[in-house]
PDB file as gemmi writes it, atoms N, CA and C in Angstrom:
CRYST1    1.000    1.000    1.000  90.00  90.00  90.00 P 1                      
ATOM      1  N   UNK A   1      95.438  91.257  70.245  1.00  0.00           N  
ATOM      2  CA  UNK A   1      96.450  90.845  71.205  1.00  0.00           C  
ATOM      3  C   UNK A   1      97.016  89.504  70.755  1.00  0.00           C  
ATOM      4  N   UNK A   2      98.611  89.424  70.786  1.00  0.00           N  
ATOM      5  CA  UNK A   2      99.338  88.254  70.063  1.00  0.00           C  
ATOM      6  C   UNK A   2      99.419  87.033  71.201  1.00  0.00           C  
ATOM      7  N   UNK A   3      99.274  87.821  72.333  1.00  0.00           N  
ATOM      8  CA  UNK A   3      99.576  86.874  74.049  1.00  0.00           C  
ATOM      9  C   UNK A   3      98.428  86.336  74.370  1.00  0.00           C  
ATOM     10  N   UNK A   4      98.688  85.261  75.065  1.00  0.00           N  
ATOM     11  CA  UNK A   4      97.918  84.927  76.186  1.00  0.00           C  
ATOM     12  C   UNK A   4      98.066  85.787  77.669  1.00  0.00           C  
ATOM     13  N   UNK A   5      97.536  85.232  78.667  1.00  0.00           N  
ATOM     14  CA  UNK A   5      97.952  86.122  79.586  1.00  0.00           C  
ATOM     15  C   UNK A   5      99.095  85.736  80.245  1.00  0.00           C  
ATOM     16  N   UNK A   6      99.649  84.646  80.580  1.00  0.00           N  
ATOM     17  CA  UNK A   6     101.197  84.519  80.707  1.00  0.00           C  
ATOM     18  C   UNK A   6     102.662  85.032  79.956  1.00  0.00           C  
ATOM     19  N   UNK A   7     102.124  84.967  79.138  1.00  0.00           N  
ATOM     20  CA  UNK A   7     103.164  85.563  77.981  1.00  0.00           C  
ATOM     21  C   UNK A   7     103.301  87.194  77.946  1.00  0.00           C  
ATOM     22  N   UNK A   8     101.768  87.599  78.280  1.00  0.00           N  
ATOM     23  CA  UNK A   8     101.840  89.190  78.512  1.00  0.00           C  
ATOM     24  C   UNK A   8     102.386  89.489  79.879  1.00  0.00           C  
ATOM     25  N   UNK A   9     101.665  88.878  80.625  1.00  0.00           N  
ATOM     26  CA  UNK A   9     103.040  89.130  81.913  1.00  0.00           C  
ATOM     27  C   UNK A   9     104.403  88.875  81.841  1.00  0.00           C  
ATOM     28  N   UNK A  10     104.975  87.369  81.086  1.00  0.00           N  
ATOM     29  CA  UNK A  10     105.978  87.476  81.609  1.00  0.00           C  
ATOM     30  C   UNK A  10     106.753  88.152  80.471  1.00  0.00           C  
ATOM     31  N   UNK A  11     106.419  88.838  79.683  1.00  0.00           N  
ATOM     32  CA  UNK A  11     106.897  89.867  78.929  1.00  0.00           C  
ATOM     33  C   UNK A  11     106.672  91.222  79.336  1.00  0.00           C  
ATOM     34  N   UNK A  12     105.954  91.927  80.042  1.00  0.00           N  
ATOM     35  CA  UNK A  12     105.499  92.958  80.767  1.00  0.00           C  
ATOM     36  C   UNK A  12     106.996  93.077  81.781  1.00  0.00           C  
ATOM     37  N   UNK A  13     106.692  91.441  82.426  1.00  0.00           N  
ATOM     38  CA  UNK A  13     107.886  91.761  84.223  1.00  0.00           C  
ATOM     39  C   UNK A  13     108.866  91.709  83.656  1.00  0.00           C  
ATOM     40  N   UNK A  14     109.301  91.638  82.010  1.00  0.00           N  
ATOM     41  CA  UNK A  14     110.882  91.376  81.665  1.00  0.00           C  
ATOM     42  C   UNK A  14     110.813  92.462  80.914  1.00  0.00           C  
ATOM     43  N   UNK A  15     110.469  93.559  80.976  1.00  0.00           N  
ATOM     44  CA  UNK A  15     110.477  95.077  80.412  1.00  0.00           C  
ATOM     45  C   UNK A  15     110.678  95.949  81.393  1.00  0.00           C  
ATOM     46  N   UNK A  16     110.231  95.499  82.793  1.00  0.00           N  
ATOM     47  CA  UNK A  16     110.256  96.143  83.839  1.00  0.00           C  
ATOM     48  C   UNK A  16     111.567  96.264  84.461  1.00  0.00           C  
ATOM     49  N   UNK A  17     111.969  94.447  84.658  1.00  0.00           N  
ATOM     50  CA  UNK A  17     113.287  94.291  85.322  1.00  0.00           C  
ATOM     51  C   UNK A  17     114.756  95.411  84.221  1.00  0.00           C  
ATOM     52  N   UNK A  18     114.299  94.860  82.410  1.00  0.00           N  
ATOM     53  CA  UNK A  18     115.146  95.245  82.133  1.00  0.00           C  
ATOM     54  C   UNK A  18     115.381  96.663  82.184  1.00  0.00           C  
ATOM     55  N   UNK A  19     114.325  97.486  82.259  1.00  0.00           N  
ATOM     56  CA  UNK A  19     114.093  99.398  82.448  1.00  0.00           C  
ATOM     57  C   UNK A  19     114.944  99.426  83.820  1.00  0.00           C  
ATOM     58  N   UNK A  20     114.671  98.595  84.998  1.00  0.00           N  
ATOM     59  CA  UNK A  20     114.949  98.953  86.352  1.00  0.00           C  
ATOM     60  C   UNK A  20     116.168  98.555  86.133  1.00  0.00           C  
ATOM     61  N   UNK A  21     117.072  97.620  85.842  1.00  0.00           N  
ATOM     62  CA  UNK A  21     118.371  97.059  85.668  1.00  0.00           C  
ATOM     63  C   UNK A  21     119.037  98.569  84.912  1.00  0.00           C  
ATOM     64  N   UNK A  22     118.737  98.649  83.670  1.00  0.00           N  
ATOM     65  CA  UNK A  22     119.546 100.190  82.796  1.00  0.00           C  
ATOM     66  C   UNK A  22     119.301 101.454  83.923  1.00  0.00           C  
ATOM     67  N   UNK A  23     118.023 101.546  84.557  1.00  0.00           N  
ATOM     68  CA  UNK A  23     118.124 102.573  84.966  1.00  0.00           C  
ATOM     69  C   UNK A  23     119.165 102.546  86.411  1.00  0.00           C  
ATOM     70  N   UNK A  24     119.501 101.280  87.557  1.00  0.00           N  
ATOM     71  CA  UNK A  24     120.391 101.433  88.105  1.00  0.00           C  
ATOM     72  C   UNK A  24     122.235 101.509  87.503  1.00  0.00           C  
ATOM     73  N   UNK A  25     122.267 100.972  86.501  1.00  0.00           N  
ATOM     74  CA  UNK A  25     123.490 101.101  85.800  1.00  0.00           C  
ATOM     75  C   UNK A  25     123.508 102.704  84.995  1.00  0.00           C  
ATOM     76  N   UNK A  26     122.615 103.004  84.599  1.00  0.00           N  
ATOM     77  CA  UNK A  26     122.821 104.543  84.682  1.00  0.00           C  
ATOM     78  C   UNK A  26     123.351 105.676  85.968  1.00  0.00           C  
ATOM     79  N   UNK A  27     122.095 105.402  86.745  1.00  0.00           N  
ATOM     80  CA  UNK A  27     122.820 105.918  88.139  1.00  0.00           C  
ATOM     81  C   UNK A  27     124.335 105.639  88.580  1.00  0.00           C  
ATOM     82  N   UNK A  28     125.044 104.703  87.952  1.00  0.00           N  
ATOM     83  CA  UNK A  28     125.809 104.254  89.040  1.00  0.00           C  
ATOM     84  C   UNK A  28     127.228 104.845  87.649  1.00  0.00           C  
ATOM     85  N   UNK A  29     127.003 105.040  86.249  1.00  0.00           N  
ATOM     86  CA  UNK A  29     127.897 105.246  85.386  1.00  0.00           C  
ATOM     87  C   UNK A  29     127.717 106.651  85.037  1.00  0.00           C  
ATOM     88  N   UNK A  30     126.552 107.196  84.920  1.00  0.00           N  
ATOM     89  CA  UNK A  30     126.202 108.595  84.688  1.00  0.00           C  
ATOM     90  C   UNK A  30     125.548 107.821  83.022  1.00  0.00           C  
ATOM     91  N   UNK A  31     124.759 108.892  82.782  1.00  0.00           N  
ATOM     92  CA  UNK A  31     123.793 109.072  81.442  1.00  0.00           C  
ATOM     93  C   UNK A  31     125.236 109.278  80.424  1.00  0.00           C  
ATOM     94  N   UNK A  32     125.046 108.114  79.310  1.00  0.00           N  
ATOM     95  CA  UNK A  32     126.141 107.757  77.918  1.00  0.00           C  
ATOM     96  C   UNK A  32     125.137 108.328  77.006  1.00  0.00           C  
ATOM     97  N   UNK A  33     125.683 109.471  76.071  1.00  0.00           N  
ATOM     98  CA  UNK A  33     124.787 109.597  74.659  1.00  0.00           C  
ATOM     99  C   UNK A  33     125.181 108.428  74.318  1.00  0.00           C  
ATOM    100  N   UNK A  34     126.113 107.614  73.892  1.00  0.00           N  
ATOM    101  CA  UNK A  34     125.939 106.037  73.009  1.00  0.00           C  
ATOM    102  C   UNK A  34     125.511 105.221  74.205  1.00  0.00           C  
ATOM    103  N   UNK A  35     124.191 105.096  74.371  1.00  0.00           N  
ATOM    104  CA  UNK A  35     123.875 104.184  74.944  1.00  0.00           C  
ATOM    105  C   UNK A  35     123.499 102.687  74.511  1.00  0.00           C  
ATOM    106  N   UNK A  36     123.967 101.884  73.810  1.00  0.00           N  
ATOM    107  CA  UNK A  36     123.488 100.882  72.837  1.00  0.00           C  
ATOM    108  C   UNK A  36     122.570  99.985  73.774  1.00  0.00           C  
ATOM    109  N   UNK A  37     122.574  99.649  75.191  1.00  0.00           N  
ATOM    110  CA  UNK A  37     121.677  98.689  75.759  1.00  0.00           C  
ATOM    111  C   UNK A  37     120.524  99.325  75.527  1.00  0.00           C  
ATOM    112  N   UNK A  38     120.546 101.018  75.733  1.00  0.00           N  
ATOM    113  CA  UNK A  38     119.179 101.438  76.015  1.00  0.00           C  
ATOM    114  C   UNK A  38     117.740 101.638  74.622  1.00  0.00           C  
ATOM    115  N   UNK A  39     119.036 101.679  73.612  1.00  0.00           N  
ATOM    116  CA  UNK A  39     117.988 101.412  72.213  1.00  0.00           C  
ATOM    117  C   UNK A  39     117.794  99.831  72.217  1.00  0.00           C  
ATOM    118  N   UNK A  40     118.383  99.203  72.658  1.00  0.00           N  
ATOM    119  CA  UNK A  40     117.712  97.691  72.839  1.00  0.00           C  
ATOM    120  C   UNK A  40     116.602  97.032  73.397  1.00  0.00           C  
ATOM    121  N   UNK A  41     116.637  97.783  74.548  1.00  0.00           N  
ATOM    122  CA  UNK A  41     114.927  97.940  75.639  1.00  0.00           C  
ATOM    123  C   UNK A  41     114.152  99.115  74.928  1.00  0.00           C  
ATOM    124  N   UNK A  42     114.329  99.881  74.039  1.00  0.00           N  
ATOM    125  CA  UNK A  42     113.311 100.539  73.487  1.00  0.00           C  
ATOM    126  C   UNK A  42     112.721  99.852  72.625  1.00  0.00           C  
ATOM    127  N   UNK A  43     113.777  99.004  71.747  1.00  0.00           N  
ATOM    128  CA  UNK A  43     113.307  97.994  70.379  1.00  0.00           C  
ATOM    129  C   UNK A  43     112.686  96.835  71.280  1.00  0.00           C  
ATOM    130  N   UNK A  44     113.015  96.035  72.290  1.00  0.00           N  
ATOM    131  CA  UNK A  44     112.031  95.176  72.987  1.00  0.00           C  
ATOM    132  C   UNK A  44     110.653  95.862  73.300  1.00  0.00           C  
ATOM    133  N   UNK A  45     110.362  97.073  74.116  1.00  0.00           N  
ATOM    134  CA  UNK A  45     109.280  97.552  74.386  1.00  0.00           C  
ATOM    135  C   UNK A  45     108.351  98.005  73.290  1.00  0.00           C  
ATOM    136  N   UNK A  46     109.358  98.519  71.941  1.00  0.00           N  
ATOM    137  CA  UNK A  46     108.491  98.486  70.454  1.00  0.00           C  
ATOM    138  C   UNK A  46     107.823  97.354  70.294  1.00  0.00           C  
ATOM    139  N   UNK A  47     108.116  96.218  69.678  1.00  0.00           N  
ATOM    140  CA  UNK A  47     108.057  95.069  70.155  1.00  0.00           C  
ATOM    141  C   UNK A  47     106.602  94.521  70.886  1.00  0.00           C  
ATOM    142  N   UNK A  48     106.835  94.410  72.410  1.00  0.00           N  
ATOM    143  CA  UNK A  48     105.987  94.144  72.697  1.00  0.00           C  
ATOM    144  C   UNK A  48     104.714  95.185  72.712  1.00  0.00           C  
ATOM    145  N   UNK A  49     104.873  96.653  72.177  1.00  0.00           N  
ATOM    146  CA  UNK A  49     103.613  96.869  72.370  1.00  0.00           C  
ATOM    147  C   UNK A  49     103.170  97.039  70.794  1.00  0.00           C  
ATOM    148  N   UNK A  50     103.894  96.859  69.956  1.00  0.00           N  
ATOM    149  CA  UNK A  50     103.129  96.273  68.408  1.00  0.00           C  
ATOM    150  C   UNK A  50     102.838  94.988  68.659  1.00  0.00           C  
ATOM    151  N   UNK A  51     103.511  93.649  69.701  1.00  0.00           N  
ATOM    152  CA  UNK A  51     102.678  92.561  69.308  1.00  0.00           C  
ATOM    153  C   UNK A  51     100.879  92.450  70.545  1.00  0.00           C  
ATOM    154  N   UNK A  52     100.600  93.844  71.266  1.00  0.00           N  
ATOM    155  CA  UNK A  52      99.956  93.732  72.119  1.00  0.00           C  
ATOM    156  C   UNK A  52      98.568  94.251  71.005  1.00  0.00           C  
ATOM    157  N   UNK A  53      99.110  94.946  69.996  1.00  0.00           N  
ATOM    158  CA  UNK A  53      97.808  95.896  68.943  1.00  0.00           C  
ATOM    159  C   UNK A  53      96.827  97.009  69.814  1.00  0.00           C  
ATOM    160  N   UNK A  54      97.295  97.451  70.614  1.00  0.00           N  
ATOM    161  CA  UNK A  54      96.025  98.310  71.258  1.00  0.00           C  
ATOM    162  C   UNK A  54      96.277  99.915  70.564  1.00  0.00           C  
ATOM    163  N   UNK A  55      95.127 100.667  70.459  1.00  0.00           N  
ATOM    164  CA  UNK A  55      94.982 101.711  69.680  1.00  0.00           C  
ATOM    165  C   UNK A  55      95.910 102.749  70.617  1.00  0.00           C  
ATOM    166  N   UNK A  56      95.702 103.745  70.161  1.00  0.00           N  
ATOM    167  CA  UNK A  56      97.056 104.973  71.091  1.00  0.00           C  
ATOM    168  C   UNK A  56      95.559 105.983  71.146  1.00  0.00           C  
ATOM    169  N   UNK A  57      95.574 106.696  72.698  1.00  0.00           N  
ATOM    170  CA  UNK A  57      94.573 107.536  73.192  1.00  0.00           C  
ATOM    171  C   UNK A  57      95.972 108.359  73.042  1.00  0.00           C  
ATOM    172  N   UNK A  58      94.987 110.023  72.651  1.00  0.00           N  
ATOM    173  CA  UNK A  58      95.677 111.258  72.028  1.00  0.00           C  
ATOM    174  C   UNK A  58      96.145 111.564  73.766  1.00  0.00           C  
ATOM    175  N   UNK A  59      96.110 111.122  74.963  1.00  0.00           N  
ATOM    176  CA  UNK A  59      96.155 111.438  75.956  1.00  0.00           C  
ATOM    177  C   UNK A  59      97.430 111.015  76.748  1.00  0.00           C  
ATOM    178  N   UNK A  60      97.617 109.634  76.579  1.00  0.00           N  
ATOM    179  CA  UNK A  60      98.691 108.835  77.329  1.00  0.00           C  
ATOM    180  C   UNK A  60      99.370 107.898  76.203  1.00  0.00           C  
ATOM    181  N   UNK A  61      99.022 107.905  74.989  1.00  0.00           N  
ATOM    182  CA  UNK A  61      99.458 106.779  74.017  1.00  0.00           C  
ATOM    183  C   UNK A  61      98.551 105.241  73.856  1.00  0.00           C  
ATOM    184  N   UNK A  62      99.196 104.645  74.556  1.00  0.00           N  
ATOM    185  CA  UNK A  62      97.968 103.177  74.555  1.00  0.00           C  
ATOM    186  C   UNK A  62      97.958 102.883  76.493  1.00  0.00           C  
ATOM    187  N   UNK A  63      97.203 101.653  76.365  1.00  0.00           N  
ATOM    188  CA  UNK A  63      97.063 101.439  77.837  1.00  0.00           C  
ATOM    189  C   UNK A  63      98.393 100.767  78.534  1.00  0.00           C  
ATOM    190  N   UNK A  64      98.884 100.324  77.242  1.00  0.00           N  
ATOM    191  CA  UNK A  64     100.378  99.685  78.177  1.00  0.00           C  
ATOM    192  C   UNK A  64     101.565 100.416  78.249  1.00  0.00           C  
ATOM    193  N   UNK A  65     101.156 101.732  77.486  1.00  0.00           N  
ATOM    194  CA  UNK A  65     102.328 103.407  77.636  1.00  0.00           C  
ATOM    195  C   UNK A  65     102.055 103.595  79.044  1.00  0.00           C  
ATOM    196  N   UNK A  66     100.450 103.554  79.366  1.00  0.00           N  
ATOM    197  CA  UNK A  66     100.442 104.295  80.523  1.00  0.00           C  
ATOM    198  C   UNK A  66     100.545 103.817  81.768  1.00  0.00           C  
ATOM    199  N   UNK A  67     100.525 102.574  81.365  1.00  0.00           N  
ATOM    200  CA  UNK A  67     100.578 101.415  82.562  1.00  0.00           C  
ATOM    201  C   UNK A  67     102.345 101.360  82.600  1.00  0.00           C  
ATOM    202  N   UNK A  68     103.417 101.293  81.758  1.00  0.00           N  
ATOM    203  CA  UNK A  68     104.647 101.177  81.885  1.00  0.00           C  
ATOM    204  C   UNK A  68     105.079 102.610  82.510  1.00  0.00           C  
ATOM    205  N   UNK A  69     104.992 103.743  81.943  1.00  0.00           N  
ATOM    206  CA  UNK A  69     105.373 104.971  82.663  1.00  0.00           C  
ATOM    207  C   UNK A  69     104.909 106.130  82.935  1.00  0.00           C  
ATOM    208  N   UNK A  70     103.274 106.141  82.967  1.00  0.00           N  
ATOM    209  CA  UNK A  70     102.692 106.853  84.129  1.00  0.00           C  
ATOM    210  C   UNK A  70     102.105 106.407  85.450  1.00  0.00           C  
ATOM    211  N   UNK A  71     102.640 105.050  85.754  1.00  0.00           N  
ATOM    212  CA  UNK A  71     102.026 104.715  86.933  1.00  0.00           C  
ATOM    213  C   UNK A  71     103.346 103.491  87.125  1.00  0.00           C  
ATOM    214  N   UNK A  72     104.485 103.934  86.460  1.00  0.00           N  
ATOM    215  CA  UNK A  72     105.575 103.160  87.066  1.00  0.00           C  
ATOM    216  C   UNK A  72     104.895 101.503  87.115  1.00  0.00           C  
ATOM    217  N   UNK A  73     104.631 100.729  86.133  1.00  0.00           N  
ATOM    218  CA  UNK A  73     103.899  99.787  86.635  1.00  0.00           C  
ATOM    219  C   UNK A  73     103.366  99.242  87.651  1.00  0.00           C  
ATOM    220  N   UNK A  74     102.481 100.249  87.685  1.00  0.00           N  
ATOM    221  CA  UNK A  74     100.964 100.193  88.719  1.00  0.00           C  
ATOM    222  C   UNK A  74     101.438 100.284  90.284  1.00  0.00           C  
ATOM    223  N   UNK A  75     102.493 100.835  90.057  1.00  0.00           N  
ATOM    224  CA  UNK A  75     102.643 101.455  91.364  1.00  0.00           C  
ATOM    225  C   UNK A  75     101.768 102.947  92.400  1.00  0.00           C  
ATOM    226  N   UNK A  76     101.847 103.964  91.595  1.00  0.00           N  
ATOM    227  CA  UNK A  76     101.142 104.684  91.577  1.00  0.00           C  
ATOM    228  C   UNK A  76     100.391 105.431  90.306  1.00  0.00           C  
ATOM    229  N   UNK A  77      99.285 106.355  91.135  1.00  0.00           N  
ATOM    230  CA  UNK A  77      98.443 107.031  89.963  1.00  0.00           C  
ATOM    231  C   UNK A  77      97.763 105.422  88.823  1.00  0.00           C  
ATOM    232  N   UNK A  78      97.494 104.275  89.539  1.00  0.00           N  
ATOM    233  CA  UNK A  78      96.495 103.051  88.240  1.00  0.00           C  
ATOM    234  C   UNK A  78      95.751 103.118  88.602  1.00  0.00           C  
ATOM    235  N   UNK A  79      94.865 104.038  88.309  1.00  0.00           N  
ATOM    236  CA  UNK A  79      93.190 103.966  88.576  1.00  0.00           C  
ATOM    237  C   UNK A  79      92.499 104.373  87.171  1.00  0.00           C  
ATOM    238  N   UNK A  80      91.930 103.937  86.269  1.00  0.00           N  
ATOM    239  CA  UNK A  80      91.456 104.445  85.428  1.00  0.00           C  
ATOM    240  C   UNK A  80      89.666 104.202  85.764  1.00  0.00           C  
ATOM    241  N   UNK A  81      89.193 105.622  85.073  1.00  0.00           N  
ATOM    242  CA  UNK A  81      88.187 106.006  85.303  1.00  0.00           C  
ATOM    243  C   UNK A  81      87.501 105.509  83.857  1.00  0.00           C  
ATOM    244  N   UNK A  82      86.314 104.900  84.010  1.00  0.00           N  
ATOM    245  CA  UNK A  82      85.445 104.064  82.804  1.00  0.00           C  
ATOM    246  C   UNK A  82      83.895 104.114  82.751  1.00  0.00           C  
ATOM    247  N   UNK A  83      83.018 104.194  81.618  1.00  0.00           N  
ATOM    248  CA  UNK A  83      81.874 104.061  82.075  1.00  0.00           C  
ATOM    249  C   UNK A  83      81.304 102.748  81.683  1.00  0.00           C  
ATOM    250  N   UNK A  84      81.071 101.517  82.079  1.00  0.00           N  
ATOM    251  CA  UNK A  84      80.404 100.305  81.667  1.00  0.00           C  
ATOM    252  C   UNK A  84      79.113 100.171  81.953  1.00  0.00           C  
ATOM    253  N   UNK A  85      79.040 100.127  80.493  1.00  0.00           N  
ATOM    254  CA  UNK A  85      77.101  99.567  80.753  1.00  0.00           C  
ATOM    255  C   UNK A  85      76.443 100.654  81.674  1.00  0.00           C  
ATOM    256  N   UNK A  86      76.645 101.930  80.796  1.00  0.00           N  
ATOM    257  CA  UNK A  86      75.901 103.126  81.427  1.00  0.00           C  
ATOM    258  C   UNK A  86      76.643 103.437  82.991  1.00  0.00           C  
ATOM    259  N   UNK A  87      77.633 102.554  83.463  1.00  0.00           N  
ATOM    260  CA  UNK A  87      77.726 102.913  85.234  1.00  0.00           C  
ATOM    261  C   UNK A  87      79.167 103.148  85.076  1.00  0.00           C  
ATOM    262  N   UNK A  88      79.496 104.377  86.174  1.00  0.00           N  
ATOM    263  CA  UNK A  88      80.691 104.877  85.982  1.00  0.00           C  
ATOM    264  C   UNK A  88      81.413 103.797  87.588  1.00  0.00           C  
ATOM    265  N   UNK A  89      82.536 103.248  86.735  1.00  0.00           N  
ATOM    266  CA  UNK A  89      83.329 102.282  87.143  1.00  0.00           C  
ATOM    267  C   UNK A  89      84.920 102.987  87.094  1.00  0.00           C  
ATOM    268  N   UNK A  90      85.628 103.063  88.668  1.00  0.00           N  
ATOM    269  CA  UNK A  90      87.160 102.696  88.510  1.00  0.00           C  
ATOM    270  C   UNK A  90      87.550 101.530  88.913  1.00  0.00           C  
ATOM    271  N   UNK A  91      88.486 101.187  88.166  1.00  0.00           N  
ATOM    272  CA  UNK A  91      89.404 100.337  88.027  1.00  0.00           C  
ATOM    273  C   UNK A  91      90.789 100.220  88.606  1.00  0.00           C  
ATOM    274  N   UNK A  92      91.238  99.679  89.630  1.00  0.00           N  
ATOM    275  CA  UNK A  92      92.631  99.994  89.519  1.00  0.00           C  
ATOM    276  C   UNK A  92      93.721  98.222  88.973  1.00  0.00           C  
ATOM    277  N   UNK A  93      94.963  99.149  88.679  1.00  0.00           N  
ATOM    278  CA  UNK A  93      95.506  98.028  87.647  1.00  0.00           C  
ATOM    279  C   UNK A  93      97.097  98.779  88.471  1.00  0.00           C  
ATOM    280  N   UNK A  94      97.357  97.219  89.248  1.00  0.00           N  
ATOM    281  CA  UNK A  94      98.622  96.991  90.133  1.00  0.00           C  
ATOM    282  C   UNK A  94      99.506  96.343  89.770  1.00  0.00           C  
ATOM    283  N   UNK A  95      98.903  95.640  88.476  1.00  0.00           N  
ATOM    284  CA  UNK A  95      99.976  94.921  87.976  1.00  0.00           C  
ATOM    285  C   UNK A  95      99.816  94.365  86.673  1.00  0.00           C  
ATOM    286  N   UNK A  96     100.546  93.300  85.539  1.00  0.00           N  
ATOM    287  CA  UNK A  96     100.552  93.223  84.071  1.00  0.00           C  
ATOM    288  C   UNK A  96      98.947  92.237  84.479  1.00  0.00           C  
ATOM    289  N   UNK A  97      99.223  91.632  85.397  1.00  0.00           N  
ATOM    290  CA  UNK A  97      97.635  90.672  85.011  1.00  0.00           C  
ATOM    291  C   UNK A  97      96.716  91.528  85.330  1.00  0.00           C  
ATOM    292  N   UNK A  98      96.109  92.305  85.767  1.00  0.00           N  
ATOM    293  CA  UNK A  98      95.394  93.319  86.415  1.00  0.00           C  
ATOM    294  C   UNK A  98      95.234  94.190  84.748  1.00  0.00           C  
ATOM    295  N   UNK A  99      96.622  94.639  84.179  1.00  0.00           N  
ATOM    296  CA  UNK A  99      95.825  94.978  82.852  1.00  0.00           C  
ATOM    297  C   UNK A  99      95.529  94.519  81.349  1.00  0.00           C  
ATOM    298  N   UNK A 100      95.983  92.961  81.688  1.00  0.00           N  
ATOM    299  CA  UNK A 100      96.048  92.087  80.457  1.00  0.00           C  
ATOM    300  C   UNK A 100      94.412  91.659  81.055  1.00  0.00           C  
ATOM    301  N   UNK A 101      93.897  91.925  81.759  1.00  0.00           N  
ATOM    302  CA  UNK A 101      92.404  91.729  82.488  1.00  0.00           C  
ATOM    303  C   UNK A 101      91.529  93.015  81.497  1.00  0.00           C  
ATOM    304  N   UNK A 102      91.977  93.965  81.882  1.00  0.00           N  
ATOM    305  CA  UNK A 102      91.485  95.609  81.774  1.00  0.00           C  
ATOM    306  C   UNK A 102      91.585  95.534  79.992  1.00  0.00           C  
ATOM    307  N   UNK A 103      92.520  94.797  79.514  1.00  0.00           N  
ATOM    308  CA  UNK A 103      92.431  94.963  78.091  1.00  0.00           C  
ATOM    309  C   UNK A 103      91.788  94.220  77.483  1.00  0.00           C  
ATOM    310  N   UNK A 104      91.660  92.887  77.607  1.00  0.00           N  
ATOM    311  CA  UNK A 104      90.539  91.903  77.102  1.00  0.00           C  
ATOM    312  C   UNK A 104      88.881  92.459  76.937  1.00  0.00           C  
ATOM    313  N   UNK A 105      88.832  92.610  78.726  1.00  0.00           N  
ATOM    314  CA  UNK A 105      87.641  93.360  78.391  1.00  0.00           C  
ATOM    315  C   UNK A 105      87.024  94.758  78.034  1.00  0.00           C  
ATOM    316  N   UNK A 106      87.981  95.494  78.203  1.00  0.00           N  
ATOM    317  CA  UNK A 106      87.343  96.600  77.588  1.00  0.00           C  
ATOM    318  C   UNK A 106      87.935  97.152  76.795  1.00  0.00           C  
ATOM    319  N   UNK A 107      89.517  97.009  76.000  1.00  0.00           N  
ATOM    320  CA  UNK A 107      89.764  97.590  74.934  1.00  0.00           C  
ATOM    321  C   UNK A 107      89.657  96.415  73.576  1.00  0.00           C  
ATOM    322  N   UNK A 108      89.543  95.634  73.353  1.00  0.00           N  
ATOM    323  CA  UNK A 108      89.686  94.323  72.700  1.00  0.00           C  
ATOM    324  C   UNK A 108      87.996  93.982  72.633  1.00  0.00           C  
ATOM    325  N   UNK A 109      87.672  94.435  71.392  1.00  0.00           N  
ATOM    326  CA  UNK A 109      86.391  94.186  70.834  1.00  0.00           C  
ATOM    327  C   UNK A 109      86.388  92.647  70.079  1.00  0.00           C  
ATOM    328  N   UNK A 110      85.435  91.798  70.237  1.00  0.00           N  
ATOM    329  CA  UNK A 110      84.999  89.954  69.505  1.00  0.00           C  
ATOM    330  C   UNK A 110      84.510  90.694  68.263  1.00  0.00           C  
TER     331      UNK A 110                                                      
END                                                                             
């Protein structure tokens, strides 16, 4: 991980705003095949999740795929299921600090 935990948030909430910003200007223009803003927030979100390094599960991609758009950032469906230290532990993750937490300690090996 290239961040601290400020930097991963406030790079997390400025991936969010900018997804939620394109996606109301979509609604409101209709879906452009030349969309040039929208390969721009793809190359930012490249970006931040090559400078985050976390491995890709054959399942959801990495933890910040699944945290950005299977749980709408941690809106719904953030519960991940874990076993620590032999004991089966969920987790839920509501928000970028919640999984810049979840990644330190358990995907991010010393």
């Amino acid at each position: 991980m290239k961040f601290n935990k400020l930097q991963f948030i406030k790079y997390v909430e400025t991936y969010k705003k900018m997804l939620y910003k394109e996606t109301n200007i979509i609604d409101v223009l209709g879906n452009c095949i030349e969309w040039e803003p929208g390969n721009w927030i793809n190359n930012y979100y490249k970006l931040l999740s090559d400078m985050c390094e976390l491995k890709e599960n054959n399942t959801f991609g990495t933890s910040l795929d699944w945290f950005c758009y299977e749980t709408d950032f941690g809106t719904h469906d953030n519960m991940i299921d874990i076993i620590d230290n032999g004991k089966h532990k969920i987790i839920y993750i509501n928000n970028a600090e919640d999984l810049y937490n979840y990644i330190i300690k358990y995907e991010i090996k010393e």
